[in-house]
GUPA-100262 format. One record per residue (C-alpha): residue number from 1; residue in one letter; y, z, x. Coordinates in Angstrom, 2 decimals, always signed. Example, Ala and Ser with C-alpha at 12.3 -4.5 7.8 and 13.67 -1.06 7.14 Angstrom:
BEGIN
<node><i>1</i><aa>a</aa><y>-4.50</y><z>+7.80</z><x>+12.30</x></node>
<node><i>2</i><aa>s</aa><y>-1.06</y><z>+7.14</z><x>+13.67</x></node>
This chain:
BEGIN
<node><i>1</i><aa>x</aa><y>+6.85</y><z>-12.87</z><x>+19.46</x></node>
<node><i>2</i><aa>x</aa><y>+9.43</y><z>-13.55</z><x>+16.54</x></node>
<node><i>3</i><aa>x</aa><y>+12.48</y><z>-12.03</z><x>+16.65</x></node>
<node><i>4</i><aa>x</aa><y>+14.18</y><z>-11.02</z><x>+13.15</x></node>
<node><i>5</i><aa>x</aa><y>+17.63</y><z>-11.57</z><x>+13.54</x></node>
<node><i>6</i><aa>x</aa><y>+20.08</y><z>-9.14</z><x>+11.72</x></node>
<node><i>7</i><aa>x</aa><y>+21.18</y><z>-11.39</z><x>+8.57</x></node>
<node><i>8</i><aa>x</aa><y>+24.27</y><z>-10.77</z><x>+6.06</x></node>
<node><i>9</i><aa>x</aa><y>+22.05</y><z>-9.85</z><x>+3.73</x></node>
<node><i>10</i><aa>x</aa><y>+18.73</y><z>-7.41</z><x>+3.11</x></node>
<node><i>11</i><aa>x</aa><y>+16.77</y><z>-9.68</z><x>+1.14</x></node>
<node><i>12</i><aa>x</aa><y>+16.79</y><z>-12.94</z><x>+3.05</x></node>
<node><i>13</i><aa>x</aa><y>+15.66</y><z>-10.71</z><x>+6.64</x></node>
<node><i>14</i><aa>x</aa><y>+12.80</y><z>-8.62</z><x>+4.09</x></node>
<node><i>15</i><aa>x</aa><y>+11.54</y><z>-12.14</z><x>+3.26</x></node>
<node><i>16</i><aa>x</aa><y>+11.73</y><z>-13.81</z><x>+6.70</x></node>
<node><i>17</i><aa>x</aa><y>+9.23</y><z>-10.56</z><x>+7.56</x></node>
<node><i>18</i><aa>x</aa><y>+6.86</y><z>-11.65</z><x>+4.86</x></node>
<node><i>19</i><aa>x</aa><y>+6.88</y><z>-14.95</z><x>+6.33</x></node>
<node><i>20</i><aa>x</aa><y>+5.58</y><z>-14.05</z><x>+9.65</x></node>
<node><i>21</i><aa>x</aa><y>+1.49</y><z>-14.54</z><x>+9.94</x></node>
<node><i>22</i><aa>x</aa><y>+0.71</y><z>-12.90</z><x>+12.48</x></node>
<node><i>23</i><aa>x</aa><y>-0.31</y><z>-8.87</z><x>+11.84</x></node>
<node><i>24</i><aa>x</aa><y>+1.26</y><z>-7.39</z><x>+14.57</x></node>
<node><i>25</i><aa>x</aa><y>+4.53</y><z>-9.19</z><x>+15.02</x></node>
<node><i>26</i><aa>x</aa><y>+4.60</y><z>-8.38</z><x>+11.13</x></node>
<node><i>27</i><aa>x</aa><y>+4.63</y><z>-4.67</z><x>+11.59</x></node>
<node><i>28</i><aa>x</aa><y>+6.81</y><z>-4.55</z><x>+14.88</x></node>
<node><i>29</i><aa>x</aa><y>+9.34</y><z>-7.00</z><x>+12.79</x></node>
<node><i>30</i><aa>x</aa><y>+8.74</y><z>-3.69</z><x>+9.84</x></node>
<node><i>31</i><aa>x</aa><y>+9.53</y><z>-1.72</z><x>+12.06</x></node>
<node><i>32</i><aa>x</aa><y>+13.11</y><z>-3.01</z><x>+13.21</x></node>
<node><i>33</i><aa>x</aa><y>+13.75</y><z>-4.23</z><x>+9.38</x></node>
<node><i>34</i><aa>x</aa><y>+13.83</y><z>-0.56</z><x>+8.79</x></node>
<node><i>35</i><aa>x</aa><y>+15.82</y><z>+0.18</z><x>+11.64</x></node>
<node><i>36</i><aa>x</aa><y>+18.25</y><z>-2.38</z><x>+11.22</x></node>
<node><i>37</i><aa>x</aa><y>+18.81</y><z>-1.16</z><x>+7.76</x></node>
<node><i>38</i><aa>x</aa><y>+19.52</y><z>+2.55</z><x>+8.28</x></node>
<node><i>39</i><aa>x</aa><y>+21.94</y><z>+1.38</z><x>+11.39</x></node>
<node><i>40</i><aa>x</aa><y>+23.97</y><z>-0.63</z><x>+8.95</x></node>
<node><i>41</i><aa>x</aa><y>+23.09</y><z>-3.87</z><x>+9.87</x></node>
<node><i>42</i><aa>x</aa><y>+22.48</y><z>-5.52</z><x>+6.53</x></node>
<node><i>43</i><aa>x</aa><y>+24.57</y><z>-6.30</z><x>+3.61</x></node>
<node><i>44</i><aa>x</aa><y>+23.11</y><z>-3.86</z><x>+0.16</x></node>
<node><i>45</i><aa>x</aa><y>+23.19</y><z>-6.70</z><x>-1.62</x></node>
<node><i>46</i><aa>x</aa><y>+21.26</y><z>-10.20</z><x>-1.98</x></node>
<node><i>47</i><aa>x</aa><y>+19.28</y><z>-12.42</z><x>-4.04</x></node>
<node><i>48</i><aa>x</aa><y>+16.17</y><z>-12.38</z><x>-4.79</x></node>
<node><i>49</i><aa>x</aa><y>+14.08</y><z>-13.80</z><x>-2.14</x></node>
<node><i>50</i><aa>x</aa><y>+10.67</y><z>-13.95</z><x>-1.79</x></node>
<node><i>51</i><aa>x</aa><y>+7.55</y><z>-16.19</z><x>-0.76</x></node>
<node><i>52</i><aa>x</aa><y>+4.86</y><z>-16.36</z><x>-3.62</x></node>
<node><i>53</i><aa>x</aa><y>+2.41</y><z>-14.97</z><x>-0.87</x></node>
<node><i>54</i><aa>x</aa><y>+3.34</y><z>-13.45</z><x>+2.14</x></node>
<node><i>55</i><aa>x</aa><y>+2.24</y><z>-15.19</z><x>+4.88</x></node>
<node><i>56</i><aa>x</aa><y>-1.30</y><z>-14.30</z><x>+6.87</x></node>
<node><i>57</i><aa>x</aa><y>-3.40</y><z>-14.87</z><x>+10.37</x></node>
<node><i>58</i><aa>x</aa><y>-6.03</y><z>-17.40</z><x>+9.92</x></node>
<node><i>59</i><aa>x</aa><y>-8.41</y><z>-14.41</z><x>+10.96</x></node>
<node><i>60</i><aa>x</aa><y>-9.77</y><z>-12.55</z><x>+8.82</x></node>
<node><i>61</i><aa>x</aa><y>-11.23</y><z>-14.34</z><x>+6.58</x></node>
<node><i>62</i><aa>x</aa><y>-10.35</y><z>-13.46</z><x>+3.25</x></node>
<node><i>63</i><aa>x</aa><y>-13.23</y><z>-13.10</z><x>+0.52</x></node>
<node><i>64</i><aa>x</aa><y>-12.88</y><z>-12.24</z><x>-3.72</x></node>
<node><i>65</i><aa>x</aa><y>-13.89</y><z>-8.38</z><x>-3.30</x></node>
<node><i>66</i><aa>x</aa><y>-17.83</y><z>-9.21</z><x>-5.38</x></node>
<node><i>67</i><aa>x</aa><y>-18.83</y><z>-11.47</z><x>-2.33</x></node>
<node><i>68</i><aa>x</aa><y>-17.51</y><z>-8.46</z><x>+0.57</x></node>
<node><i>69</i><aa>x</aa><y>-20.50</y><z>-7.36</z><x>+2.57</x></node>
<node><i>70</i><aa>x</aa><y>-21.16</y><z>-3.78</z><x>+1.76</x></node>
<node><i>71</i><aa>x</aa><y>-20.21</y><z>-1.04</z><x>+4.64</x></node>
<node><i>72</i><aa>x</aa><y>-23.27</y><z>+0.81</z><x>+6.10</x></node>
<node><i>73</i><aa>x</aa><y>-23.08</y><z>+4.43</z><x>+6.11</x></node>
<node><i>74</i><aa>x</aa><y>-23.79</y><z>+6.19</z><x>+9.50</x></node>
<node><i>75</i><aa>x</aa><y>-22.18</y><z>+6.92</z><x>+12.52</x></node>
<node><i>76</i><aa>x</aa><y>-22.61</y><z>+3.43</z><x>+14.64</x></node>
<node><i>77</i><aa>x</aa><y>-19.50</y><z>+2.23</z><x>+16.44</x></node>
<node><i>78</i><aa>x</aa><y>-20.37</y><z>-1.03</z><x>+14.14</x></node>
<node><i>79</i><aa>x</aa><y>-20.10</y><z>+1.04</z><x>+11.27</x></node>
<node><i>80</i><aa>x</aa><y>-16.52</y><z>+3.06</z><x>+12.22</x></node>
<node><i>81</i><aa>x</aa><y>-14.84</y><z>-0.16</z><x>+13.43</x></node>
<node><i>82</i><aa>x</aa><y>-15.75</y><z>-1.48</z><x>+9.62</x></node>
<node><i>83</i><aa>x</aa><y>-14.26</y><z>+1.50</z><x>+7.94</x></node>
<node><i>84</i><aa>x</aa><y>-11.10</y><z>+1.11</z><x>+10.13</x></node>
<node><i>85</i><aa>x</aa><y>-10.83</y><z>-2.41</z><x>+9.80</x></node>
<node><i>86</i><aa>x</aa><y>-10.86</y><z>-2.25</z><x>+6.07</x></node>
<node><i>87</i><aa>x</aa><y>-8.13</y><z>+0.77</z><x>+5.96</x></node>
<node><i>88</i><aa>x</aa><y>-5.98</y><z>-1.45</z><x>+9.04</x></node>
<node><i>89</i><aa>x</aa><y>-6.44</y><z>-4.89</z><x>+6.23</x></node>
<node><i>90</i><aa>x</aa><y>-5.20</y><z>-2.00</z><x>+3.15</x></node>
<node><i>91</i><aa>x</aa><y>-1.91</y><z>-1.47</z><x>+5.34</x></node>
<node><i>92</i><aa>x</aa><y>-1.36</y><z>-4.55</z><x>+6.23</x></node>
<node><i>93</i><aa>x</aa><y>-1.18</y><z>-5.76</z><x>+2.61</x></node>
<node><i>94</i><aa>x</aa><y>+0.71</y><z>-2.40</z><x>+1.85</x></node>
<node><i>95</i><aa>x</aa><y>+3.37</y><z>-3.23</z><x>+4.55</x></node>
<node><i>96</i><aa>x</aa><y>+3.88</y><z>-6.92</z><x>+2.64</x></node>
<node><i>97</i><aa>x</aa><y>+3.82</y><z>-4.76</z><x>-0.66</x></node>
<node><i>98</i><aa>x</aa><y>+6.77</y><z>-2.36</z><x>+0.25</x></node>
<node><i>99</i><aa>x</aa><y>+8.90</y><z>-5.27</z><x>+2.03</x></node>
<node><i>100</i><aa>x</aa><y>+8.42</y><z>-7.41</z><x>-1.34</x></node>
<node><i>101</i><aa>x</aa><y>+9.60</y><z>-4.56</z><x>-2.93</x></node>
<node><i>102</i><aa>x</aa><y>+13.25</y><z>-5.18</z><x>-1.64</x></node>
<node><i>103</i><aa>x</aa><y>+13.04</y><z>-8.88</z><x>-1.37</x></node>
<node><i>104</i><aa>x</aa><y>+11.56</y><z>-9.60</z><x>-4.74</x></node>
<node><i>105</i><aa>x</aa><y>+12.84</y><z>-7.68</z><x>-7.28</x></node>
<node><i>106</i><aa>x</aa><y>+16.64</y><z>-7.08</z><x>-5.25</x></node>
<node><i>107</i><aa>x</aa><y>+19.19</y><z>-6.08</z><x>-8.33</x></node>
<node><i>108</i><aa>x</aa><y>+22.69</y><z>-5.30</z><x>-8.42</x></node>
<node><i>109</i><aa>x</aa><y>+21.52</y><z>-2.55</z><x>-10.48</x></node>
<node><i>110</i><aa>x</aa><y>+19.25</y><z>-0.80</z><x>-7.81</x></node>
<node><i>111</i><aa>x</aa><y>+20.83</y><z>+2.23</z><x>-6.46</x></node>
<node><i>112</i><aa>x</aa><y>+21.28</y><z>+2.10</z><x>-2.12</x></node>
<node><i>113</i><aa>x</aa><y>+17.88</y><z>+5.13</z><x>-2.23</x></node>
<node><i>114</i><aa>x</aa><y>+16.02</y><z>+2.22</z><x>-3.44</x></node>
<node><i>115</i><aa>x</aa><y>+16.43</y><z>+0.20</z><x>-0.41</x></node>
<node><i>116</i><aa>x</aa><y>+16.34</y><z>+3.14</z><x>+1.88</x></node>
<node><i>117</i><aa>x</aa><y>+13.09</y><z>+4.53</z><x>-0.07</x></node>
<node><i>118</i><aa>x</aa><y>+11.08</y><z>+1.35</z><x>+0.37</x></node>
<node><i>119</i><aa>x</aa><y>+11.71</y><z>+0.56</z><x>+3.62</x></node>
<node><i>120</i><aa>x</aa><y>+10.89</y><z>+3.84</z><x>+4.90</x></node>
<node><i>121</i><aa>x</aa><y>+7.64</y><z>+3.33</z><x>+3.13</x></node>
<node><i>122</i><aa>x</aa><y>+7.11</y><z>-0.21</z><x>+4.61</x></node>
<node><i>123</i><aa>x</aa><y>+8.09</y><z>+1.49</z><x>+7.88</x></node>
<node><i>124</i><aa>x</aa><y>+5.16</y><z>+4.18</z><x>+7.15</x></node>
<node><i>125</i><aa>x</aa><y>+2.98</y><z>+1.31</z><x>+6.99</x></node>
<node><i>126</i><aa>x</aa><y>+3.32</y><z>-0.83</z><x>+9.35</x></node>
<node><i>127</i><aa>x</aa><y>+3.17</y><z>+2.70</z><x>+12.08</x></node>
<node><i>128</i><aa>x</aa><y>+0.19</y><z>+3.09</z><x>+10.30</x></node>
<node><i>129</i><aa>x</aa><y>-1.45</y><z>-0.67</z><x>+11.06</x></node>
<node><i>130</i><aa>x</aa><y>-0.71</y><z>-0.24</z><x>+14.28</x></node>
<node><i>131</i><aa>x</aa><y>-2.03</y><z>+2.82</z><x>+15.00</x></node>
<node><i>132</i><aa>x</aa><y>-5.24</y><z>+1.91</z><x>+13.57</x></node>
<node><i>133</i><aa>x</aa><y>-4.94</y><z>-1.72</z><x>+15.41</x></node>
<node><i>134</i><aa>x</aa><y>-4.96</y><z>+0.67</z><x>+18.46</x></node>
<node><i>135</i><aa>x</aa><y>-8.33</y><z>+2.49</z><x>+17.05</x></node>
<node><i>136</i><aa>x</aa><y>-10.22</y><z>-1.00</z><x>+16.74</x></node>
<node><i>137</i><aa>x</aa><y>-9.17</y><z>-1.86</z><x>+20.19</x></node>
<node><i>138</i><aa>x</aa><y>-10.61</y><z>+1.65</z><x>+21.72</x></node>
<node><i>139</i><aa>x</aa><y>-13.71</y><z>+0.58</z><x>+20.33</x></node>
<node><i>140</i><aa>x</aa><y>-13.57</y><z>-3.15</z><x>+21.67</x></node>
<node><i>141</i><aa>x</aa><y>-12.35</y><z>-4.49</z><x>+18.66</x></node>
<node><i>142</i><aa>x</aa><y>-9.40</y><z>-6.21</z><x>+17.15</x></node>
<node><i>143</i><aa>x</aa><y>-7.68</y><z>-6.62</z><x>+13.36</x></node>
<node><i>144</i><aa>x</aa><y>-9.32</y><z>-9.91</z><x>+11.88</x></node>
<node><i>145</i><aa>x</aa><y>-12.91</y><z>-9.68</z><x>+13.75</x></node>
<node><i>146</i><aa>x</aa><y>-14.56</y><z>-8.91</z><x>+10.51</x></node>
<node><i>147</i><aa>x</aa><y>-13.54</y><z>-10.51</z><x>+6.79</x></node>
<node><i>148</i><aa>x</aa><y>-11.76</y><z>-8.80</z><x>+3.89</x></node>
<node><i>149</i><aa>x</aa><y>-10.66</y><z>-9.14</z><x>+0.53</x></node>
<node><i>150</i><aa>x</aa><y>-7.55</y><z>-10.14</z><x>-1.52</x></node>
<node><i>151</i><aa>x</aa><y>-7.51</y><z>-7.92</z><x>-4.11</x></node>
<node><i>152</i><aa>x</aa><y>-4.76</y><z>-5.87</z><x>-3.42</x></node>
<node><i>153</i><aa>x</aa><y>-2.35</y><z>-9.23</z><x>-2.98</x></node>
<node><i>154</i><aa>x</aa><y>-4.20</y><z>-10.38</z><x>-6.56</x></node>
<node><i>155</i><aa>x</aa><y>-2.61</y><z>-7.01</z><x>-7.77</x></node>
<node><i>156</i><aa>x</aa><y>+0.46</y><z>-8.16</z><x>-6.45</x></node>
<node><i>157</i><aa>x</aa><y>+0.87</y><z>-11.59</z><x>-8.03</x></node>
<node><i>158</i><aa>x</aa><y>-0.60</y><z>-10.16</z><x>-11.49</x></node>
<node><i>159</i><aa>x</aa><y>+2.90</y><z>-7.67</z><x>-11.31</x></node>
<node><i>160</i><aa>x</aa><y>+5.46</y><z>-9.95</z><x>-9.17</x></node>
<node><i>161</i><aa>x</aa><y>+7.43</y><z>-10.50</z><x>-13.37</x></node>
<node><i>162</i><aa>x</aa><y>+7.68</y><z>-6.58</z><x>-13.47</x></node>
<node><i>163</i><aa>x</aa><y>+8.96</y><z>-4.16</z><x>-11.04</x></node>
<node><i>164</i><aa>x</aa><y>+7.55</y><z>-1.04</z><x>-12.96</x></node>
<node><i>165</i><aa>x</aa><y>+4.52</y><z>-2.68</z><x>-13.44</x></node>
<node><i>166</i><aa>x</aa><y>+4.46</y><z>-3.20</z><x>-9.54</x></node>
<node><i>167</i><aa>x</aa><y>+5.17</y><z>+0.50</z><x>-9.44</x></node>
<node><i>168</i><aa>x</aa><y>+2.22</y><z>+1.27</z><x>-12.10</x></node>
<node><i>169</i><aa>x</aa><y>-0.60</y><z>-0.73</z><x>-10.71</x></node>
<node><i>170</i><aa>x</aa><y>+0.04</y><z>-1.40</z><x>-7.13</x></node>
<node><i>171</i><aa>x</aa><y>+1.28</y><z>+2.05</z><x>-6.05</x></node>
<node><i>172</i><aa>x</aa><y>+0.38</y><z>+4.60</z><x>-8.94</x></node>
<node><i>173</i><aa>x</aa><y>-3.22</y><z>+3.25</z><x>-9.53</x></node>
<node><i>174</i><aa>x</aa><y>-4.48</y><z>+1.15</z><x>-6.05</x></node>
<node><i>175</i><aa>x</aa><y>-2.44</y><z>+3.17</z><x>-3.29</x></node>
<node><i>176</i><aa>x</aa><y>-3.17</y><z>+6.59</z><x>-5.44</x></node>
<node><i>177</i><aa>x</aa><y>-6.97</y><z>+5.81</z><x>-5.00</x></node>
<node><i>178</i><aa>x</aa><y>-6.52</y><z>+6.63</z><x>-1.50</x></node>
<node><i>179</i><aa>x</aa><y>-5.33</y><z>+10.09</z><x>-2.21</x></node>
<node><i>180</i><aa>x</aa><y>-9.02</y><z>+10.43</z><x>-3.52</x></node>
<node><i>181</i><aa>x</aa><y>-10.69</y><z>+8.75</z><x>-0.74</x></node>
<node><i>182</i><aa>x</aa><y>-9.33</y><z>+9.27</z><x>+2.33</x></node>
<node><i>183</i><aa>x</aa><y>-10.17</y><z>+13.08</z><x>+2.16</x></node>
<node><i>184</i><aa>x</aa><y>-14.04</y><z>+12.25</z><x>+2.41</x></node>
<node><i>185</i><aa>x</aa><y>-13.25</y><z>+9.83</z><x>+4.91</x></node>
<node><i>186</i><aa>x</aa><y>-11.62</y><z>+12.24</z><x>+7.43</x></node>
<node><i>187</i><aa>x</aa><y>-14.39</y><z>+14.97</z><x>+7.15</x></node>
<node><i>188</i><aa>x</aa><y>-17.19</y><z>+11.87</z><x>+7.92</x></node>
<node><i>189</i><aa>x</aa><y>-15.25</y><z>+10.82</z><x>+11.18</x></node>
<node><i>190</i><aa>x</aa><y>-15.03</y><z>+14.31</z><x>+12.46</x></node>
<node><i>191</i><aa>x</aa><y>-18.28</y><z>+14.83</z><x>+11.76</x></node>
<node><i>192</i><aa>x</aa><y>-19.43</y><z>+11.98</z><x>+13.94</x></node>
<node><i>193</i><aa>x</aa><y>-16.84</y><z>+13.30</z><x>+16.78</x></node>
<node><i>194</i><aa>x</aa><y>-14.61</y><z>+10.83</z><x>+16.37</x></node>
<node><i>195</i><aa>x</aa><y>-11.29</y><z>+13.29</z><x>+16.05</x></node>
<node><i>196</i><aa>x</aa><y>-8.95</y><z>+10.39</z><x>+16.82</x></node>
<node><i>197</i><aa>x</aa><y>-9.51</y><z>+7.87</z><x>+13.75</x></node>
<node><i>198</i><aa>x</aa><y>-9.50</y><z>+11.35</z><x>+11.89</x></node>
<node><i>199</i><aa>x</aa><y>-6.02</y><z>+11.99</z><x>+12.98</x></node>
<node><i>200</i><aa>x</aa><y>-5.33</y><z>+8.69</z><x>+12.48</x></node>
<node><i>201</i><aa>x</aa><y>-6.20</y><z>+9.20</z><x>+8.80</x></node>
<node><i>202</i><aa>x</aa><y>-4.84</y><z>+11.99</z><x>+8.03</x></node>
<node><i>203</i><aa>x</aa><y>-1.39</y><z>+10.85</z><x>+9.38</x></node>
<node><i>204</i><aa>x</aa><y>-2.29</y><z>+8.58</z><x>+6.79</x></node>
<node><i>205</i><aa>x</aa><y>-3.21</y><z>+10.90</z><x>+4.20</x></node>
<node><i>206</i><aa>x</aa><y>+0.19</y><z>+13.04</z><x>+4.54</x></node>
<node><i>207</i><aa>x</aa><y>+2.22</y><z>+9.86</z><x>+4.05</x></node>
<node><i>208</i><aa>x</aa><y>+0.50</y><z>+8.43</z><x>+1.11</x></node>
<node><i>209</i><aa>x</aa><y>+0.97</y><z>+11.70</z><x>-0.86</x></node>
<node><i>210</i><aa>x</aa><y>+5.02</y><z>+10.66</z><x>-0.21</x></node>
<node><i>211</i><aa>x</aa><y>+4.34</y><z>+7.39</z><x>-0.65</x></node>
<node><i>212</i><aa>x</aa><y>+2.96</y><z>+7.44</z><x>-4.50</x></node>
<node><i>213</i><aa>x</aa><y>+5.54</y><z>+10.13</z><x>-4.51</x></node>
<node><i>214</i><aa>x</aa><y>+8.61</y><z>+7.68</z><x>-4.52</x></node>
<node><i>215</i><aa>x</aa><y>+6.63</y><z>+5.17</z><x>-7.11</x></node>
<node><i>216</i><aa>x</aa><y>+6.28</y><z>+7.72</z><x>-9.38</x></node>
<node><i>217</i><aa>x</aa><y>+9.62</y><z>+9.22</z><x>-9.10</x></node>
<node><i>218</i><aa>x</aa><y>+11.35</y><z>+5.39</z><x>-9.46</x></node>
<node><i>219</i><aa>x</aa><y>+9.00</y><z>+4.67</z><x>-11.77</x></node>
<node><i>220</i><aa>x</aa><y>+10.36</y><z>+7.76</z><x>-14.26</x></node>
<node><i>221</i><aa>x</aa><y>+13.73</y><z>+6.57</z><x>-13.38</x></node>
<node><i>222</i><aa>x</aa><y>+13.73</y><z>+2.84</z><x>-14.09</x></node>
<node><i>223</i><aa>x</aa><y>+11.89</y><z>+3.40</z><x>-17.30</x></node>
<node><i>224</i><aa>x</aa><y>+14.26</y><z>+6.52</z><x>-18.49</x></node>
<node><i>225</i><aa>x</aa><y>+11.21</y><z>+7.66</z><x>-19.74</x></node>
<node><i>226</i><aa>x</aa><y>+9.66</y><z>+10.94</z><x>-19.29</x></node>
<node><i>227</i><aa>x</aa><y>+6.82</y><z>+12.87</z><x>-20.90</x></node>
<node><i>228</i><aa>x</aa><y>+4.43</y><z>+11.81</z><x>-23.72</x></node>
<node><i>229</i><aa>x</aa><y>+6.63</y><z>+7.93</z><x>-23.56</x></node>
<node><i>230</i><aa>x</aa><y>+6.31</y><z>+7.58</z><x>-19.96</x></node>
<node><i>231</i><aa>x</aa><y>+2.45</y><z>+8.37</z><x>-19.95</x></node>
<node><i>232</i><aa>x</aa><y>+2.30</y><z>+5.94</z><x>-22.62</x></node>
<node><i>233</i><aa>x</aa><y>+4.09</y><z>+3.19</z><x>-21.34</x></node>
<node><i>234</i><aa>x</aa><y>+2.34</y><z>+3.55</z><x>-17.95</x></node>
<node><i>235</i><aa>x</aa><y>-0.89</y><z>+3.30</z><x>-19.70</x></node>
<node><i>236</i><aa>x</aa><y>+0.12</y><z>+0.03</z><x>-21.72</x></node>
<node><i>237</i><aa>x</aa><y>+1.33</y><z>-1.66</z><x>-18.15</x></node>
<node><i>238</i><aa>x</aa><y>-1.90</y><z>-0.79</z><x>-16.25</x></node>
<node><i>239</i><aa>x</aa><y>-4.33</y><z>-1.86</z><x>-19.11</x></node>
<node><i>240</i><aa>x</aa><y>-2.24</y><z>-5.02</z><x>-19.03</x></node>
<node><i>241</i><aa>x</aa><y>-2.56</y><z>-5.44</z><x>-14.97</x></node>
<node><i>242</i><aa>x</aa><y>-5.50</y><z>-3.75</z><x>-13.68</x></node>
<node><i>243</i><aa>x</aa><y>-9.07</y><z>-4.65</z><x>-14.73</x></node>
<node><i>244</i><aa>x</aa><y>-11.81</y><z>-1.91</z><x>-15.51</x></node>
<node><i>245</i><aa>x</aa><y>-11.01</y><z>+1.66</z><x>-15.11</x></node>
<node><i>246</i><aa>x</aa><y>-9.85</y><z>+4.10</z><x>-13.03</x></node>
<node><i>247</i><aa>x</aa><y>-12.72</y><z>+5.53</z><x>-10.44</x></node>
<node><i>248</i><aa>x</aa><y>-13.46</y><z>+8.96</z><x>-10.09</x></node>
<node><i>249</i><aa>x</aa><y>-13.25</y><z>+11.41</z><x>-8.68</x></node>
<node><i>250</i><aa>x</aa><y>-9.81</y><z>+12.38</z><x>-8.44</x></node>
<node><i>251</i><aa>x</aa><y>-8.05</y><z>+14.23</z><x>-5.88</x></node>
<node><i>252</i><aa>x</aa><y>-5.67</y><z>+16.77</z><x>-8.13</x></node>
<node><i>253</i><aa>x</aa><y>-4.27</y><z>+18.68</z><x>-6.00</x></node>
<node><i>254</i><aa>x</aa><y>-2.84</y><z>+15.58</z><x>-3.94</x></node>
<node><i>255</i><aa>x</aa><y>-2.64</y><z>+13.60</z><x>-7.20</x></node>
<node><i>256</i><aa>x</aa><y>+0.26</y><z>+16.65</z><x>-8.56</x></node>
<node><i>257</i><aa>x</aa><y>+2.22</y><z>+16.45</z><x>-5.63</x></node>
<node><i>258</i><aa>x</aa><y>+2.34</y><z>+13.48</z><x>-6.14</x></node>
<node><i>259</i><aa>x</aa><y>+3.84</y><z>+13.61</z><x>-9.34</x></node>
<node><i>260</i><aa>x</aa><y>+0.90</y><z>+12.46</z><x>-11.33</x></node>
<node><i>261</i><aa>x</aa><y>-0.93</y><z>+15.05</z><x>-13.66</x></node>
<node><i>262</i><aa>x</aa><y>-3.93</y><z>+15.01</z><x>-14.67</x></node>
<node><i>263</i><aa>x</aa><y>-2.98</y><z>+13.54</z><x>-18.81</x></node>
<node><i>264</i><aa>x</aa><y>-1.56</y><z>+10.46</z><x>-17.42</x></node>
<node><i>265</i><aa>x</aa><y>-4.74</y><z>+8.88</z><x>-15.46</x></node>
<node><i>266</i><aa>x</aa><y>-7.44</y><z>+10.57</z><x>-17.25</x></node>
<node><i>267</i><aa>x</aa><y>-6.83</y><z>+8.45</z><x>-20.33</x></node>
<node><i>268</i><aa>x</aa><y>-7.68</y><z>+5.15</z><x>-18.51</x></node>
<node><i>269</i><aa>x</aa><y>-10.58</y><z>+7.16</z><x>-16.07</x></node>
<node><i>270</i><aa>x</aa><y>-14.49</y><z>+6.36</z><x>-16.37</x></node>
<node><i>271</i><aa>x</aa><y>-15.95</y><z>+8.52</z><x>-18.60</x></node>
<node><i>272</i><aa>x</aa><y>-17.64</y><z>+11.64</z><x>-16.97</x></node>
<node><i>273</i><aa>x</aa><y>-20.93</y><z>+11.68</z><x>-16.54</x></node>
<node><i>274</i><aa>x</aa><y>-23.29</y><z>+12.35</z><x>-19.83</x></node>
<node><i>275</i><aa>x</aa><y>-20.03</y><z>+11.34</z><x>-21.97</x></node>
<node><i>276</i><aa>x</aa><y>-20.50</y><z>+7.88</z><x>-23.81</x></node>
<node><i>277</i><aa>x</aa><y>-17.55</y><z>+5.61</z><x>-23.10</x></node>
């Protein structure tokens, strides 16, 4: 197992965590990053440091998102260990999002609530990986069995000059489409019977909502914008770093608490059916 080491300074641990491959030594290593940090171990302040990719397992094969094998819907065991091995890939990538957060874009001008924001999130994350790493083992599976797609890293790299644009497109559009989804998702495990990935997923759930939370909030108070500006300039960075549009439907009431209403992602949306683009 690797061992992170309590460095002098924040950045250089957050990137030695994006340079471990394996998935679970990744989120354990999360896990005591975070720990580390709120018992004082770390320095505020550091350079910039950051791997252009975080590192990965050799399992599972990753595959451009057009050339993913579609899930089946039902309620097979084949079927429910897809579904969870898609959302475990989703945090795993989110875990290596939040920690390149802090080792990436590290500032003398970032405020300590910064730090301590994003690496509660990361923390959020990799609890979450794990728990559903637990899930795919119940069911005589494991994290990597099946292959998955990039696209979320491809987000990533498209943003990695911008830290609101990070904010915009990685956590205001791509983690704020699982406010929409993971609703449905819930409902269709309990109906099978299968009240523990359900729980899983709506620990899940609850934590996103604070998750896109915090983007939005930093993202209103790196830009010093607010109101008509602020939509404006958040539509301008996701047109610029997210392809197509934004899917519907959308899940309001989870969307406002999250800080988003409706007149900022509606602009960029798919038109509603019977409406001509």
């Amino acid at each position: 197992m690797t061992r992170i080491v309590p460095e002098e300074s924040l950045t250089a641990a957050a990137s030695s965590v994006l340079s471990i491959a394996n998935a679970v030594e990744k989120a354990e290593a999360t896990r005591r990053l975070q720990a580390d940090w709120v018992a004082g171990r770390y320095r505020l302040r550091g350079e910039p440091a950051a791997p252009v990719r975080p590192a990965r397992p050799p399992r599972p094969e990753l595959l451009p998102p057009r050339e993913m094998p579609r899930r089946r819907k039902g309620g097979t065991r084949a079927t429910r260990v897809a579904l969870i091995h898609a959302i475990a890939h989703i945090e795993l990538n989110a875990i290596d999002l939040a920690v390149d957060l802090v080792a990436r874009f590290a500032s003398p001008t970032l405020p300590q609530q910064f730090f301590d924001d994003w690496l509660r999130v990361a923390d959020d994350e990799a609890r979450h990986f794990l728990m559903l790493r637990r899930r795919l083992r119940d069911l005589d599976a494991d994290y990597g069995d099946l292959p998955a797609h990039d696209g979320l890293w491809e987000a990533a790299m498209e943003t990695a000059h911008d830290l609101t644009a990070r904010l915009a497109v990685a956590h205001m559009v791509l983690e704020a489409r699982g406010l929409d989804v993971t609703p449905a998702m819930i409902e269709r495990m309990r109906r099978l019977g299968d009240e523990a990935t359900a729980e899983v997923l709506s620990v899940i759930y609850r934590d996103e909502i604070t998750h896109v939370a915090t983007a939005t909030r930093w993202f209103g108070q790196l830009t010093g914008l607010g109101g008509a500006e602020l939509e404006s300039h958040w539509h301008d960075l996701v047109r610029a770093g997210f392809r197509g549009k934004l899917k519907r439907p959308f899940n309001e009431p989870a969307r406002r608490e999250a800080g988003m209403e409706p007149g900022m992602y509606e602009p960029l949306a798919d038109p509603l059916p019977g409406i001509d683009a």
